[in-house]
Rosetta silent file (secondary structure, phi, psi, omega in degrees, C-alpha in Angstrom):
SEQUENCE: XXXXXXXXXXXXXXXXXXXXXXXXXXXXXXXXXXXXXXXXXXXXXXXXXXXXXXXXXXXXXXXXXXXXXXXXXXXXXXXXXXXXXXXXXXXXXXXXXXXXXXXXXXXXXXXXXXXXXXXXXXXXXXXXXXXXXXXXXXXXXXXXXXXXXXXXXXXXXXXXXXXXXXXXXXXXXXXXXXXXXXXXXXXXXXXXXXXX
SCORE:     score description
SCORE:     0.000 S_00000001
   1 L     0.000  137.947  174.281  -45.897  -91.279   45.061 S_00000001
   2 L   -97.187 -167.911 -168.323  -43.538  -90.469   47.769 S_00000001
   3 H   -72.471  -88.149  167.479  -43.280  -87.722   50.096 S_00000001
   4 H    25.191 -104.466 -163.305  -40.113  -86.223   48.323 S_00000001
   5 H   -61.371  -20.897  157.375  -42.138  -85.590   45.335 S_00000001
   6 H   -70.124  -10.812  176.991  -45.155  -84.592   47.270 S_00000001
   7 H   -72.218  -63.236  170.961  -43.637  -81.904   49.026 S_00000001
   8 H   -14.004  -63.012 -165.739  -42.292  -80.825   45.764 S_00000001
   9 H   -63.449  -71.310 -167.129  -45.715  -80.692   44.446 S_00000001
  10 H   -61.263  -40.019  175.453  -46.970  -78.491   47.568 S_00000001
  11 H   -56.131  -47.789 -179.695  -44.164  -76.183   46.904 S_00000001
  12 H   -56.405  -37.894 -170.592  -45.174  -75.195   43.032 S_00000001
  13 H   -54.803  -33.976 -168.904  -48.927  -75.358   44.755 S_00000001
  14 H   -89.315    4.305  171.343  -47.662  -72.714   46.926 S_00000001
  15 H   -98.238  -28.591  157.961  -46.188  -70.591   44.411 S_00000001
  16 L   -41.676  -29.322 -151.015  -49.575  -70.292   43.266 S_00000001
  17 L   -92.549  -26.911  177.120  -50.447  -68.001   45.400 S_00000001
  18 L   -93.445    5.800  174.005  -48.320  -65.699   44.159 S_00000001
  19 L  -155.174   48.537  143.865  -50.680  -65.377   41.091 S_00000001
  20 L  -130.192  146.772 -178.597  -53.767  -65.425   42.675 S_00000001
  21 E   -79.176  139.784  156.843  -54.846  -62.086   43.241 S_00000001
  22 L   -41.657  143.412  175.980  -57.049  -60.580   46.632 S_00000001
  23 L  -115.040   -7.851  169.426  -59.753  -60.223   44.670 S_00000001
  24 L   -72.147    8.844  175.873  -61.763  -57.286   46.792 S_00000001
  25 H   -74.311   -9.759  168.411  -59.653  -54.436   45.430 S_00000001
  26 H   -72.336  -18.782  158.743  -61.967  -54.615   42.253 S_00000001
  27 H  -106.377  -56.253 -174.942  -64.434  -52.659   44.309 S_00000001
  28 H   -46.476  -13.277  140.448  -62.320  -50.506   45.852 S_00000001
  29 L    84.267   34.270  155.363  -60.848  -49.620   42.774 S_00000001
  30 L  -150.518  151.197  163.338  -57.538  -48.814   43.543 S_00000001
  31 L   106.186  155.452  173.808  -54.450  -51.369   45.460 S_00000001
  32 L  -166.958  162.470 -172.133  -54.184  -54.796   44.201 S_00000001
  33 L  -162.016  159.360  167.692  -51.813  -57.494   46.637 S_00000001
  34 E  -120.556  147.908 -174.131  -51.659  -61.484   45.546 S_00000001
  35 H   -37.614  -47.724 -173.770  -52.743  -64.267   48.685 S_00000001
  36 H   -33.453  -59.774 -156.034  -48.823  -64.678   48.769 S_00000001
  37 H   -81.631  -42.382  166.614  -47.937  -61.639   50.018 S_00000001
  38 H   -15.734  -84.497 -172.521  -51.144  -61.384   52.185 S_00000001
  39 H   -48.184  -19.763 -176.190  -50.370  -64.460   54.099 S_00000001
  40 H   -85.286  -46.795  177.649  -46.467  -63.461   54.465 S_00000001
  41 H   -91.119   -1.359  175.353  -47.386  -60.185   56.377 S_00000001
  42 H   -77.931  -28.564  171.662  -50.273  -61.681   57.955 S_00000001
  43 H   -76.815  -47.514  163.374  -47.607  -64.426   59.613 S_00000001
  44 H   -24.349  -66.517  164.541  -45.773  -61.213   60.872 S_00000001
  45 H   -92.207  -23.915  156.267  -48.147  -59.523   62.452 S_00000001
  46 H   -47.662  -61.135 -162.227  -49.680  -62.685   63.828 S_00000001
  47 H   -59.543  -47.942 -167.082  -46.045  -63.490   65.489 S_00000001
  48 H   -61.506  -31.928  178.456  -45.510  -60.032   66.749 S_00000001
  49 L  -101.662   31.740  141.424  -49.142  -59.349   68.415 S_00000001
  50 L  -127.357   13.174  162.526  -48.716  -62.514   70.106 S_00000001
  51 L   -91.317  -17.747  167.944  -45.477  -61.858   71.437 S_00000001
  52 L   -71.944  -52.485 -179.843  -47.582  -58.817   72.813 S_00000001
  53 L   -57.558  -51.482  155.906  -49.961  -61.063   74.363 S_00000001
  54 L   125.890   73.998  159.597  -47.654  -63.695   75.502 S_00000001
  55 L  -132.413  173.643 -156.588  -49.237  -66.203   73.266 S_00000001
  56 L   -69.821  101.877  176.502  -48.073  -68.667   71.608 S_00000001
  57 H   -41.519  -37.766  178.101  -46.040  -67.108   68.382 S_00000001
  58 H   -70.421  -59.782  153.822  -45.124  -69.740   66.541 S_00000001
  59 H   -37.489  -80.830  169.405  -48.599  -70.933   66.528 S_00000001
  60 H   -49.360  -90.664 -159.046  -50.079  -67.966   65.490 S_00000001
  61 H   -40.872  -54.177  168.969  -48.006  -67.127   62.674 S_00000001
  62 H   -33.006  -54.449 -177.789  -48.041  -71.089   61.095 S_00000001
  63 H   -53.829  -48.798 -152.547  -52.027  -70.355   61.356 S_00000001
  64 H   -92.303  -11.057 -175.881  -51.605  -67.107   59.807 S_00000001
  65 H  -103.919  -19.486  178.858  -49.138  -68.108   56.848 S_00000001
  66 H  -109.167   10.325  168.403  -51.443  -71.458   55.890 S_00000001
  67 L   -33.368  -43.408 -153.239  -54.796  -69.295   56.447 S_00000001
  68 L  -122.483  -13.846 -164.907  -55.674  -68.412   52.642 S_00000001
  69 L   -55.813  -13.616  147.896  -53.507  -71.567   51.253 S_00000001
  70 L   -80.598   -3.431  152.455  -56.415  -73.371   49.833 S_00000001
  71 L   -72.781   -8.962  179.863  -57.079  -70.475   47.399 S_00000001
  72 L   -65.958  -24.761  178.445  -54.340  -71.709   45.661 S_00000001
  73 L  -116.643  -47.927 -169.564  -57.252  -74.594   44.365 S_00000001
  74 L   -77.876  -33.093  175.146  -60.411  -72.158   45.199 S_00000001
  75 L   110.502 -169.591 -161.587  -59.447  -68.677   44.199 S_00000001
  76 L  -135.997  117.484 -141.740  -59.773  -66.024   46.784 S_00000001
  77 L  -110.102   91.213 -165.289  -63.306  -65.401   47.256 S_00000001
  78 L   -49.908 -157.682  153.312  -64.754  -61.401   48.539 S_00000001
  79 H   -56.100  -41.179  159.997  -67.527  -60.389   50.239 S_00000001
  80 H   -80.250  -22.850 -158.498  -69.802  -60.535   47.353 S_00000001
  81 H   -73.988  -24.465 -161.097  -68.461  -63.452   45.446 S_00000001
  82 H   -71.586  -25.692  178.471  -69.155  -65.272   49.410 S_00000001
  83 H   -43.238  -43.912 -151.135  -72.752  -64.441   49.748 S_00000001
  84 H  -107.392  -22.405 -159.359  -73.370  -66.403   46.309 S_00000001
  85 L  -118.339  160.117  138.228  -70.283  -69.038   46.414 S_00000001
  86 L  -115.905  145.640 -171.174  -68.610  -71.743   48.954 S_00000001
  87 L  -131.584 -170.327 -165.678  -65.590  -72.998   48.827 S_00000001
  88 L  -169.760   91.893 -168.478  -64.361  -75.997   50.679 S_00000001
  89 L   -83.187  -46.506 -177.250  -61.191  -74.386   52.289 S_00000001
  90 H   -58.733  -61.848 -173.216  -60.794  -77.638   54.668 S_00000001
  91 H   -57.113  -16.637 -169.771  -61.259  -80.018   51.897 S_00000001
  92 H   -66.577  -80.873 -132.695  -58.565  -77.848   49.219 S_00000001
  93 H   -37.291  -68.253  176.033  -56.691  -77.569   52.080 S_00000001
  94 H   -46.513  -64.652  164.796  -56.614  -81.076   52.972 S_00000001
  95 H   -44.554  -25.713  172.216  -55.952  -82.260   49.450 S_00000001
  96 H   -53.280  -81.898  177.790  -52.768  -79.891   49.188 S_00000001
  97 H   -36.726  -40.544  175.976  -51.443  -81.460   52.330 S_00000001
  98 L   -35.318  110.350 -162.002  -52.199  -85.303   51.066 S_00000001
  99 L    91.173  -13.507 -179.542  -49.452  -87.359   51.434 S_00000001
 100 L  -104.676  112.346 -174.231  -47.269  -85.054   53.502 S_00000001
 101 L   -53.376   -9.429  176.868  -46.261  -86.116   57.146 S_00000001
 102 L  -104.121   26.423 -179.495  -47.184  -82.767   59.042 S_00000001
 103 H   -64.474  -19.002 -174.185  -50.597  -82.593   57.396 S_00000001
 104 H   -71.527  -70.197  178.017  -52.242  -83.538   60.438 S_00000001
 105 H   -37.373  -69.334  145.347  -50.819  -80.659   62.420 S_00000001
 106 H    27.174  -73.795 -176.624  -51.626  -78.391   59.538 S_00000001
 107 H   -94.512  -58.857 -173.584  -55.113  -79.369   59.492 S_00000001
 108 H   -68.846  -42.185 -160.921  -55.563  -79.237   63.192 S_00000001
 109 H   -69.046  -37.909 -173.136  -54.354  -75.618   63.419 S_00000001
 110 H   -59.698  -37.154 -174.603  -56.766  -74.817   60.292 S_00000001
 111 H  -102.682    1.588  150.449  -59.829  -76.340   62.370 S_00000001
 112 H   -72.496  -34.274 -141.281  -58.605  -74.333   65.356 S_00000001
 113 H   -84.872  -25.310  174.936  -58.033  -71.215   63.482 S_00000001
 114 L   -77.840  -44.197 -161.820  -62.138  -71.649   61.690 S_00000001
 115 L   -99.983   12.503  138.747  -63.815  -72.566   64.669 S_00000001
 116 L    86.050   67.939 -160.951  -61.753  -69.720   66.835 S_00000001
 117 L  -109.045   -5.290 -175.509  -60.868  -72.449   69.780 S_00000001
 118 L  -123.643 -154.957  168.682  -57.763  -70.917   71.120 S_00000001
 119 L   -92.346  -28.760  138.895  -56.323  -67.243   71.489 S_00000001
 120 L     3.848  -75.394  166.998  -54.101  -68.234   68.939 S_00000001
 121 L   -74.166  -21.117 -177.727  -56.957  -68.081   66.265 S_00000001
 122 L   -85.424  -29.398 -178.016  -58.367  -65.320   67.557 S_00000001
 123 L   -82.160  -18.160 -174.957  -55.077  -63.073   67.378 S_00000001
 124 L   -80.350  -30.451  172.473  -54.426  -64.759   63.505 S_00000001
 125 L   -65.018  -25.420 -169.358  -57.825  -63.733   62.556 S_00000001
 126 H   -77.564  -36.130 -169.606  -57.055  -60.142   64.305 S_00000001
 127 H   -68.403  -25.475 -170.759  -53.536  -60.505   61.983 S_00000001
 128 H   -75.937  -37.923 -168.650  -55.861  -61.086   58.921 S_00000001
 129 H   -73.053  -42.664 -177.282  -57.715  -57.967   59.606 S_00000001
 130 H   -43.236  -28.187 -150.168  -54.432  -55.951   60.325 S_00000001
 131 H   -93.410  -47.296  171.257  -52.977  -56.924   57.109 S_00000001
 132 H   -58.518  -60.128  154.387  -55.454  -55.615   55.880 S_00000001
 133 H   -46.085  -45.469 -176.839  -56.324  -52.274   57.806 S_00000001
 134 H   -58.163  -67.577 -165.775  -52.617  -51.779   56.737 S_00000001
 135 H   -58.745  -52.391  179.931  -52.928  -51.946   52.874 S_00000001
 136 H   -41.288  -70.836 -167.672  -56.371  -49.865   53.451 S_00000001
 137 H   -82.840   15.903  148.497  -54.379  -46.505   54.868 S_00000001
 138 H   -78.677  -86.759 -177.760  -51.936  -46.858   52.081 S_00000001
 139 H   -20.931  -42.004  173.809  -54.829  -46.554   49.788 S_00000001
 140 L   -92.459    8.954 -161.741  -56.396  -43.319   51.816 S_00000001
 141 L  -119.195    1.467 -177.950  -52.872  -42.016   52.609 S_00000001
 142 L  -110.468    5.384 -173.023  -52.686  -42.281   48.333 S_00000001
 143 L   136.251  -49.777 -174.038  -56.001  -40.663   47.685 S_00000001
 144 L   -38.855   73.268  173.764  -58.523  -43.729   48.091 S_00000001
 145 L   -47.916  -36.659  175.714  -61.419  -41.686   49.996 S_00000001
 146 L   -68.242  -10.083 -179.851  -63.338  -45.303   49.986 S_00000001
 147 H   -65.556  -29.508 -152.879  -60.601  -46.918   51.916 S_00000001
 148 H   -84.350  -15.602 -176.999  -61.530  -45.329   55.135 S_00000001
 149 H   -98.097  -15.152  162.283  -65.029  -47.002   55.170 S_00000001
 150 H   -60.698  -24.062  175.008  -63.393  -50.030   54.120 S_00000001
 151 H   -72.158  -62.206  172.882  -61.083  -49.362   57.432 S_00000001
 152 H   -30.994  -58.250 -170.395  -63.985  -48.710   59.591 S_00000001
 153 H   -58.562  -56.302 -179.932  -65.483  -52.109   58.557 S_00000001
 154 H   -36.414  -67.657  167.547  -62.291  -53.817   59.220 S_00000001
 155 H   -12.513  -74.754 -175.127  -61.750  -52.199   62.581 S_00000001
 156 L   -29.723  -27.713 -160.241  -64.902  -54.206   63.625 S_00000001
 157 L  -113.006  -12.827  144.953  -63.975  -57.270   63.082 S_00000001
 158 L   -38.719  109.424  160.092  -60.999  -57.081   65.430 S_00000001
 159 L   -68.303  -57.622  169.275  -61.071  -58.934   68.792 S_00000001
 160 L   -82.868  128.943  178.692  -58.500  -58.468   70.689 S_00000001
 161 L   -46.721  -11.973  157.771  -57.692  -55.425   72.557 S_00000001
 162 L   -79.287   -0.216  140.733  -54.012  -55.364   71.538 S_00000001
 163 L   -85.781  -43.418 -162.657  -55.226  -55.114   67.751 S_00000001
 164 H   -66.497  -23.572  178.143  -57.618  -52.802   68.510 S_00000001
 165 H   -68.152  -64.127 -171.592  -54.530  -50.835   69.787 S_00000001
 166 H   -44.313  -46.489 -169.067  -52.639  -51.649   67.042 S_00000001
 167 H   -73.907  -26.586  145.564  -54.953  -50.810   64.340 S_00000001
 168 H   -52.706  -58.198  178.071  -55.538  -46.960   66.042 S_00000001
 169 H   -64.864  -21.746  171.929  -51.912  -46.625   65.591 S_00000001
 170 H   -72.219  -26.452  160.793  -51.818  -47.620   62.022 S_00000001
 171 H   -74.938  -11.051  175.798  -54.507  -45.371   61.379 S_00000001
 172 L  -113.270   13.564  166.258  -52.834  -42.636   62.702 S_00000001
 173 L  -112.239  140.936  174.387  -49.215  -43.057   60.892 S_00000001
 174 L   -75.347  160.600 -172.316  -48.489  -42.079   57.303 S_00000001
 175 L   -99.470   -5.216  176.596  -47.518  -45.154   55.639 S_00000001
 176 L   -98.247    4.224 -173.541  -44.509  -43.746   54.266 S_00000001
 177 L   -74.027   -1.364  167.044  -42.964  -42.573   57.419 S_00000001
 178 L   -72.061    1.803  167.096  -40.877  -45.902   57.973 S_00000001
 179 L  -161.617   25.187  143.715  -37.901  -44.872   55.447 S_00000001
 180 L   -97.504  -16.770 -166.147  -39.070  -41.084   55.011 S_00000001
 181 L  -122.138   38.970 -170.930  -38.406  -39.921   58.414 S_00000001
 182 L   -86.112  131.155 -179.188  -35.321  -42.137   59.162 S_00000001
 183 L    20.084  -59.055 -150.932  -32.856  -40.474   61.942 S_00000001
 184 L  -120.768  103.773 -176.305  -30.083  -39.403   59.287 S_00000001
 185 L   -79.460  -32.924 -178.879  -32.610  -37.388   56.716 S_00000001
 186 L   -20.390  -21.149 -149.484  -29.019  -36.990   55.280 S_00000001
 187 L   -83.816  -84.492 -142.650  -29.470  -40.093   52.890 S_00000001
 188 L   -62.065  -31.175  162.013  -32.194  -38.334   50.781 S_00000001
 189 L   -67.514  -22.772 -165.074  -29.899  -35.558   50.302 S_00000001
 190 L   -93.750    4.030  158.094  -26.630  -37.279   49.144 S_00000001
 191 H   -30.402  131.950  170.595  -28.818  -38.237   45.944 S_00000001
 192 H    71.130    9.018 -167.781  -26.739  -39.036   42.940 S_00000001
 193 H    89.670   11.531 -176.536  -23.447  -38.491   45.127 S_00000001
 194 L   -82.071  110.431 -167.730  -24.261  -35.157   46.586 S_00000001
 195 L   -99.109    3.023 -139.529  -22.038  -34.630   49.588 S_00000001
 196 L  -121.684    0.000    0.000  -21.703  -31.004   50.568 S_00000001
């Protein structure tokens, strides 16, 4: 097969992604997100808190956008299903990739970003939690009283001190104040054409 059509092939695999669901929001019982969109704001905040650190960016986010990209063959696996289940994240991964000339690179960042060898991995993993932490104080800023111990948990699992920053301030912002409280409140008023 040639590369052509394998790339092809990795794109529909990667459109998968967009219909596989997170799957811990079934105990939290409210919020629901698919691996897609994870991994898209998880590359985000991976570039941006290593442009705080003055790490590499580029790096980090590519870690942080092919992170979950073997659920696309495994499924997306919580906290409970992992206690009982394994997956073989490398090995998806690696089959996905098969046939594609950057797989190696790929695959090296992926066995950076598991066995946590640069700072790199340590800020994509911090990006994983963040993404996360994020979605959480929507959920308590919407009602969800269990998000906050789900927040707590998260928190923990942070490394660097420039998440740990980050993830105070997120806890301490309403999540809707990024287009409710913009400069010219005027907007909100001028509903329906109302000018006066």
């Amino acid at each position: 097969m040639d590369e052509l059509k394998r790339l092809v092939d990795f794109f529909f695999e990667a459109g998968m992604l967009k219909k596989t669901p997170r799957s811990g929001y079934q105990f939290l019982g409210t919020g629901k997100e698919n691996v897609a969109e994870h991994s898209f704001r998880t590359a985000i905040i991976g570039f941006s808190l290593a442009k705080i650190v003055g790490a590499d960016a580029y790096k980090t986010a590519i870690m942080c956008l092919f992170h979950d990209f073997s659920e696309a063959r495994c499924g997306d696996f919580n906290y409970v299903n992992k206690i009982y289940n394994q997956a073989r994240s490398r090995d998806a991964l690696a089959d996905a990739l098969s046939g594609i000339h950057f797989s190696q690179e790929i695959l090296e960042l992926f066995d950076d970003l598991e066995n946590v060898l640069s700072v790199e991995a340590i800020l994509a993993h911090d990006a994983d939690q963040l993404d996360l932490i994020l979605n959480l104080k929507e959920e308590l800023d919407l009602g969800n009283q269990y998000a906050k111990k789900w927040i707590d948990c998260a928190v923990k699992r942070l490394r660097s001190k420039e998440a740990k920053i980050l993830a105070t301030q997120i806890i301490k912002t309403d999540h809707t104040d990024w287009w409710f409280q913009i400069k010219d409140s005027s907007w909100w008023e001028q509903k329906n054409g109302r000018k006066d």
